[in-house]
C-alpha positions as CSV (number, residue, x, y, z in Angstrom):
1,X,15.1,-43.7,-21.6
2,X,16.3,-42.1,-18.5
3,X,14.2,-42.3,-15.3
4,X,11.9,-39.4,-15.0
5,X,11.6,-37.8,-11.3
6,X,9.1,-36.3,-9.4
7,X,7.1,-33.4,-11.2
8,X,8.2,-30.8,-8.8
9,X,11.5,-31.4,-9.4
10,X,11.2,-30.9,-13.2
11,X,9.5,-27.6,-12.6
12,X,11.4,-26.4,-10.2
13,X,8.8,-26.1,-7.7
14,X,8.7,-27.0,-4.3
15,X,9.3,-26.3,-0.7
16,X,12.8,-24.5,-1.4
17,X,11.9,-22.6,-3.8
18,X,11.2,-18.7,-3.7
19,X,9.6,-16.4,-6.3
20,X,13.0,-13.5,-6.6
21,X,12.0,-10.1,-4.4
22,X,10.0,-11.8,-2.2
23,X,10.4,-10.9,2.0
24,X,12.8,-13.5,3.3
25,X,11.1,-12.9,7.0
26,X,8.1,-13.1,8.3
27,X,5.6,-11.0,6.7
28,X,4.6,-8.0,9.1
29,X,1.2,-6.7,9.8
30,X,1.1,-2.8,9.1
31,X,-1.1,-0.8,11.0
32,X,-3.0,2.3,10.5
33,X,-2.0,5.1,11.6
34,X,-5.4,6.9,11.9
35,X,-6.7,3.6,14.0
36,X,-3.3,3.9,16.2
37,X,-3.8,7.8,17.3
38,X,-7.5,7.3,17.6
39,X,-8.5,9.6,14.6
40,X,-12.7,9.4,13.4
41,X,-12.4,11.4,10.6
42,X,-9.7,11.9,7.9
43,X,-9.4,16.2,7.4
44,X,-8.8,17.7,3.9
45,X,-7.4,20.7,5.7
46,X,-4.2,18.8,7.3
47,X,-2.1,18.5,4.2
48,X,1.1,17.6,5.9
49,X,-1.0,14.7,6.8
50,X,-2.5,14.1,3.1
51,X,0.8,14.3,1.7
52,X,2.4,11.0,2.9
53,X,-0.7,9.5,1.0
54,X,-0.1,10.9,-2.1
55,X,3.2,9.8,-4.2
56,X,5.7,12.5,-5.9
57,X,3.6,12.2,-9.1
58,X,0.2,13.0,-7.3
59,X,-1.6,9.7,-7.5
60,X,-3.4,8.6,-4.4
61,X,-1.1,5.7,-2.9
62,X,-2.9,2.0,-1.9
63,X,-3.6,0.8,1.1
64,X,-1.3,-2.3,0.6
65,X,1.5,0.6,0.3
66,X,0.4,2.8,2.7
67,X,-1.0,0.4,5.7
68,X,-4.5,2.6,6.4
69,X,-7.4,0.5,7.5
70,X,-10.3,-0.1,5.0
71,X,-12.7,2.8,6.6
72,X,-9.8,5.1,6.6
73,X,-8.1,4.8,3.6
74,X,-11.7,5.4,1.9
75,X,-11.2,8.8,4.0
76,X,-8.2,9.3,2.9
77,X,-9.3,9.3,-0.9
78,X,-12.1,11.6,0.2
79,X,-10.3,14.4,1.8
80,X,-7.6,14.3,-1.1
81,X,-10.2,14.9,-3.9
82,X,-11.1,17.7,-1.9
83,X,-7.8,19.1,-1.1
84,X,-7.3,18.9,-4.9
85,X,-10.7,20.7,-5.2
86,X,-9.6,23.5,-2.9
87,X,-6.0,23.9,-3.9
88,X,-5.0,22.8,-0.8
89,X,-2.6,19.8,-2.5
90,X,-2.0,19.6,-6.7
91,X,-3.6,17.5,-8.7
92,X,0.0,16.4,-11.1
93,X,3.2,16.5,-9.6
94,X,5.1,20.1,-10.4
């Protein structure tokens, strides 16, 4: 029988390797934008604003995607839903 190695090395795990699409660099903070310029409250009027939060189909996009704050991005939701409500933004993508 041929000597068995280590356990990682059968996997394949271990330090070098790297799940494919992964960051190569270090992994960077992103910050909110609303926390940056000082802004309380999140307003369903702005929809320039609103739009970089919603995605070409019309869903709401994440804060891991997006980089708003916990407090903000739960504004953010807010004041779309009412933009939608208002017409101010579409619900579905045209």
């Amino acid at each position: 029988m041929p000597p068995r190695g280590d356990k990682n090395e059968q996997r394949g795990g271990g330090a070098g390797r790297r799940r494919p699409g992964s960051p190569s660099g270090p992994i960077r903070k992103r910050n909110c934008y609303f926390c940056k310029e000082k802004i309380e409250e999140v307003d369903y009027k702005n929809q320039n604003q609103l739009r970089r939060y919603v995605s070409e189909k019309g869903k709401i996009r994440s804060r891991r995607i997006t980089g708003a704050c916990r407090r903000h991005q739960r504004q953010v939701a807010v004041a779309v839903k009412r933009a939608r409500e208002m017409a101010l933004l579409p619900y579905v993508a045209n």
